[in-house]
C-alpha positions as CSV (number, residue, x, y, z in Angstrom):
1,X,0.0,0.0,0.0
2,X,0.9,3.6,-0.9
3,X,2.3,5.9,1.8
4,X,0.8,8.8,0.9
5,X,0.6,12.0,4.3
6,X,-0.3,15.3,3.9
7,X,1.7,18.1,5.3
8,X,-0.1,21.3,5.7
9,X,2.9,23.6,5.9
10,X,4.8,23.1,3.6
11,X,4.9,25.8,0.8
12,X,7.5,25.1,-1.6
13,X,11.0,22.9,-1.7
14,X,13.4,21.3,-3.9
15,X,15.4,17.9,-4.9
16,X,17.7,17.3,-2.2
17,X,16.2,19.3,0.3
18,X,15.1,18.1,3.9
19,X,11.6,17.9,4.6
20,X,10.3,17.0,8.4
21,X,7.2,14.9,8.7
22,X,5.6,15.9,12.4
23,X,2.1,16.3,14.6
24,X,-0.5,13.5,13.6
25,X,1.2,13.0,10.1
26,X,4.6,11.9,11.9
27,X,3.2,10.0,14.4
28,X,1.1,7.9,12.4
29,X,3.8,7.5,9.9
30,X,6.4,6.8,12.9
31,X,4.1,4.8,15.1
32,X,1.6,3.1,12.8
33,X,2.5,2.5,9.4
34,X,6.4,1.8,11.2
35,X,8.2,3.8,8.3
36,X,12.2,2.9,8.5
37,X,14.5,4.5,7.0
38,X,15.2,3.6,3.6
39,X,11.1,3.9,2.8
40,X,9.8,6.6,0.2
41,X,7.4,8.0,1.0
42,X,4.7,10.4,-1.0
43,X,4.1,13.6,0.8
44,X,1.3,16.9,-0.1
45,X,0.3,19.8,0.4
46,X,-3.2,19.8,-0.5
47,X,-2.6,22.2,-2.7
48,X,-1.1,20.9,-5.8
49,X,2.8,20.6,-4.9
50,X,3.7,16.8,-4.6
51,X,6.5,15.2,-3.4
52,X,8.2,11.7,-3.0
53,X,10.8,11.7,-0.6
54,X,13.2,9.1,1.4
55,X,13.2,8.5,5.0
56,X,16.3,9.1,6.6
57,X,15.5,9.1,10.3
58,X,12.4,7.8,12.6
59,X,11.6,9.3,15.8
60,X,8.6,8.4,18.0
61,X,6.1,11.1,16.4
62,X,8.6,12.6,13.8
63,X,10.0,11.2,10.1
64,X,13.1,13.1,8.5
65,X,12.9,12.7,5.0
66,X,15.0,14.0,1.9
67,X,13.4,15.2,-1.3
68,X,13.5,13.0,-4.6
69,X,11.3,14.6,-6.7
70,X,8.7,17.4,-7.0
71,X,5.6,17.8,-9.0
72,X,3.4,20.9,-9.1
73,X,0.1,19.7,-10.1
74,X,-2.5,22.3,-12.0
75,X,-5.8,22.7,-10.9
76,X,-8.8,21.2,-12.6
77,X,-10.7,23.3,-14.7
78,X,-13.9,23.8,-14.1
79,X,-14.3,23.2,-10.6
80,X,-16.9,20.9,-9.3
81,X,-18.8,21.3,-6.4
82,X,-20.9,18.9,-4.2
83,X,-24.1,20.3,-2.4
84,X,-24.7,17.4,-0.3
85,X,-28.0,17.7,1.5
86,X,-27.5,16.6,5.0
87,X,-29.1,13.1,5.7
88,X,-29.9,10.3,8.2
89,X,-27.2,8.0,9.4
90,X,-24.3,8.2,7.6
91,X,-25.3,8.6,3.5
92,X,-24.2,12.4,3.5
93,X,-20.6,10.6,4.7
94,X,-20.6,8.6,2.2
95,X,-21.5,10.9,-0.4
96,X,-18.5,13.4,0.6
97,X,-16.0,10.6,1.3
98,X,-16.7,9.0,-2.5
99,X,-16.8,12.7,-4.4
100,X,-13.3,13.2,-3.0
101,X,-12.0,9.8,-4.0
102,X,-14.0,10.5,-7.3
103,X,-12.0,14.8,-7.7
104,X,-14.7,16.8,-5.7
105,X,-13.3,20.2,-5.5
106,X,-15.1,21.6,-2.7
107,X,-18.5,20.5,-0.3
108,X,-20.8,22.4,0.9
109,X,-23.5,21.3,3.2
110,X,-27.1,21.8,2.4
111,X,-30.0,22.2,5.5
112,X,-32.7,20.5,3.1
113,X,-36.2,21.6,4.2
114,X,-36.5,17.4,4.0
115,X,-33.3,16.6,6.1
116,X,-33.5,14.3,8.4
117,X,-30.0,15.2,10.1
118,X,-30.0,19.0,11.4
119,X,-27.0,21.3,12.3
120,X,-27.6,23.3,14.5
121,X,-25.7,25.6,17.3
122,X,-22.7,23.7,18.3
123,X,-23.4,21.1,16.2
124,X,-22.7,22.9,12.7
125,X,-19.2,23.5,13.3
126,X,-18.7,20.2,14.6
127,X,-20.5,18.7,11.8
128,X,-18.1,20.7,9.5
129,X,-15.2,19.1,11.2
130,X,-16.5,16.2,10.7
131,X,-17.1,16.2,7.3
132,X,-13.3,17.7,7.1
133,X,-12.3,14.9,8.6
134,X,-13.6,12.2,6.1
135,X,-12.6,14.8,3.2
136,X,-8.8,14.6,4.2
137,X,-9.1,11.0,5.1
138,X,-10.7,10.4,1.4
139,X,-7.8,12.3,-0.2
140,X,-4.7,10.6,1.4
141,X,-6.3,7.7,0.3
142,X,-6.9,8.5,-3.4
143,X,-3.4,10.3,-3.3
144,X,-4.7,13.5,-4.5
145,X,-2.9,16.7,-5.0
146,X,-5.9,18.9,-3.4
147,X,-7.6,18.6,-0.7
148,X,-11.4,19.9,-1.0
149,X,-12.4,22.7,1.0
150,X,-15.5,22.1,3.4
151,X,-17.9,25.4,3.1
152,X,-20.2,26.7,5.6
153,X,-23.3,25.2,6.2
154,X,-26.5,27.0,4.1
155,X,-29.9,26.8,4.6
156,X,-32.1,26.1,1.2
157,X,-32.9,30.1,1.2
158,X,-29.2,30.7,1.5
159,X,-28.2,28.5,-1.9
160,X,-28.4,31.1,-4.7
161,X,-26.2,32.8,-3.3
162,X,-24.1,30.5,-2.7
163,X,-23.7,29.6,-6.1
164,X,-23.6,32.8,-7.7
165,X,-21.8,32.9,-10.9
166,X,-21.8,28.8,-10.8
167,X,-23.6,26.4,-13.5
168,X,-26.0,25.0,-11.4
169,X,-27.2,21.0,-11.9
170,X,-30.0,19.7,-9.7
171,X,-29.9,16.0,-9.6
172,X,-33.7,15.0,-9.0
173,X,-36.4,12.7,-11.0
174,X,-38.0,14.9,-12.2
175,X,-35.6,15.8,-14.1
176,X,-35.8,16.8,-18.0
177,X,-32.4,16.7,-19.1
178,X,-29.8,13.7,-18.6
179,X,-27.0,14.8,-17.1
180,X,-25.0,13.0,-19.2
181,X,-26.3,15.5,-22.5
182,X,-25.6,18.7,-20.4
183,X,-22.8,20.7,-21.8
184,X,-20.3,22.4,-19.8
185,X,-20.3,26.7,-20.4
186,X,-17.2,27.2,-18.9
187,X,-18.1,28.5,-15.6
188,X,-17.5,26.1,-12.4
189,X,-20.2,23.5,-11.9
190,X,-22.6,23.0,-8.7
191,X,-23.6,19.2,-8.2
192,X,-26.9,19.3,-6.4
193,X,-27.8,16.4,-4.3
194,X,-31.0,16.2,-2.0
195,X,-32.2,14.7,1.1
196,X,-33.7,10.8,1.7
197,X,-37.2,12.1,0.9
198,X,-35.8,14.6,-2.1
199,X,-35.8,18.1,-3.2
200,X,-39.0,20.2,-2.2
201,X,-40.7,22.1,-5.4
202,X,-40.4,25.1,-3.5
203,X,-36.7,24.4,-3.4
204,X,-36.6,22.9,-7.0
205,X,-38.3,26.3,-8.2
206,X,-36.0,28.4,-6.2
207,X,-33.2,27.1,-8.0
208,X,-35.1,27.1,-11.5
209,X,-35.4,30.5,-10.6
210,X,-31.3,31.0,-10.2
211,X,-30.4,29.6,-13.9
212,X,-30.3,26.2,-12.3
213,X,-30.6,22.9,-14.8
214,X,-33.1,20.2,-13.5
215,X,-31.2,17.2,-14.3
216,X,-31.4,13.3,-14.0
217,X,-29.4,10.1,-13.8
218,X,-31.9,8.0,-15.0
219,X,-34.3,5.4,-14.5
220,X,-33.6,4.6,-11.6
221,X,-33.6,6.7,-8.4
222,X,-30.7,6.9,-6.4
223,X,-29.9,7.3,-2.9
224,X,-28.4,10.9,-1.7
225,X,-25.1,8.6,-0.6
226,X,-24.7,7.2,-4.1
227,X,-26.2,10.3,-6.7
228,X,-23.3,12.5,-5.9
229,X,-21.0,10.3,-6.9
230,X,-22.7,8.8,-10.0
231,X,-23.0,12.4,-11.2
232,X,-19.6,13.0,-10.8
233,X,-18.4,10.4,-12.3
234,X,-20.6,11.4,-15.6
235,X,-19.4,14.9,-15.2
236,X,-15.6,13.7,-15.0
237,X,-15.7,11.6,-18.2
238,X,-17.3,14.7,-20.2
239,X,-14.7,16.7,-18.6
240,X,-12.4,14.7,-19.4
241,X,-11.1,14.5,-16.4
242,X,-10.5,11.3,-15.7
């Protein structure tokens, strides 16, 4: 299996140069995955600059590496984003955790008037947390360059706003277009995913109303965990971003 640890402050470096792997990063590369010298190891910013690099030293929470090679990786183009209605159990999780293995570029969660799950007070940034969580998880597992920003919590009334200035594709039944026949317009693109018991029509028309498209997947209807990621992967193969 891949080492693969994210290191938050690192900015820039270069072949040859000495890079320290600490905090929960070292210790789970020192402690848990029992990295000895000799090991290379992938290491990222979350921001596009990847590197791999050779252990030279182990300590109990800390891994000295040196610098073999480093890649800046370009943003894609458009940018995706998930509006993952929050739901029961643990589907929104889901959703989020598979859009970031599948190139999500950011999340933001969605207070459906039909959600099940509710945010609120102490909760919301907790929740957010959360979710951060399983997005940074999700990304040193898929070995991506980015990590996905988690946005702040908006309520259905709060959306167009939101999304100002975004393409806007609403994932629901009723859908007239197949998402698969939408054409990109060059602006970033919003991937929105209801609740368990779906998008209300006073939400669907409030979006209508913003410029959004009401699009489908299909036949079949989807749960919220598994329509964000279906979509996406539609939208990467268009985008060719694959």
């Amino acid at each position: 299996m891949a080492h693969f640890y994210l290191l938050d402050s690192l900015e820039s470096t270069q072949v040859g140069a000495r890079v320290f792997l600490d905090g929960a990063e070292g210790r789970h590369a020192a402690t848990v995955s029992r990295v000895r010298v000799g090991e290379v190891l992938t290491i990222g910013n979350g921001r596009g600059l990847m590197l791999t690099a050779e252990a030279l030293s182990s300590a109990k929470d800390s891994v000295e590496l040196r610098v073999d090679s480093v890649t800046a990786v370009d943003r894609n183009t458009p940018a995706v984003i998930l509006v993952q209605a929050l739901a029961k159990t643990d589907r929104d999780e889901r959703a989020i955790e598979s859009c970031t293995e599948l190139g999500i570029d950011s999340v933001i969660p969605w207070s459906a008037e039909r959600s099940v799950s509710k945010w609120e007070g102490p909760k919301i940034d907790k929740g957010i947390a959360r979710w951060a969580a399983i997005v940074r998880e999700a990304t040193k597992q898929s070995i991506r360059p980015y990590l996905p920003t988690i946005r702040p919590l908006v309520k259905s009334s709060q959306l167009p706003a939101a999304l100002e200035g975004v393409q806007i594709l609403v994932l629901d039944p009723t859908g007239g277009i197949p998402l698969s026949k939408v054409q990109a317009d060059g602006r970033d693109i919003a991937l929105v995913v209801g609740p368990e018991g779906g998008i209300s029509d006073k939400e669907l028309e409030l979006l209508r109303s913003s410029g959004a498209s009401i699009v489908t997947l299909g036949a079949n209807i989807l749960r919220t965990s598994t329509a964000g990621p279906a979509a996406l992967a539609i939208l990467n193969a268009k985008l060719e971003r694959c």
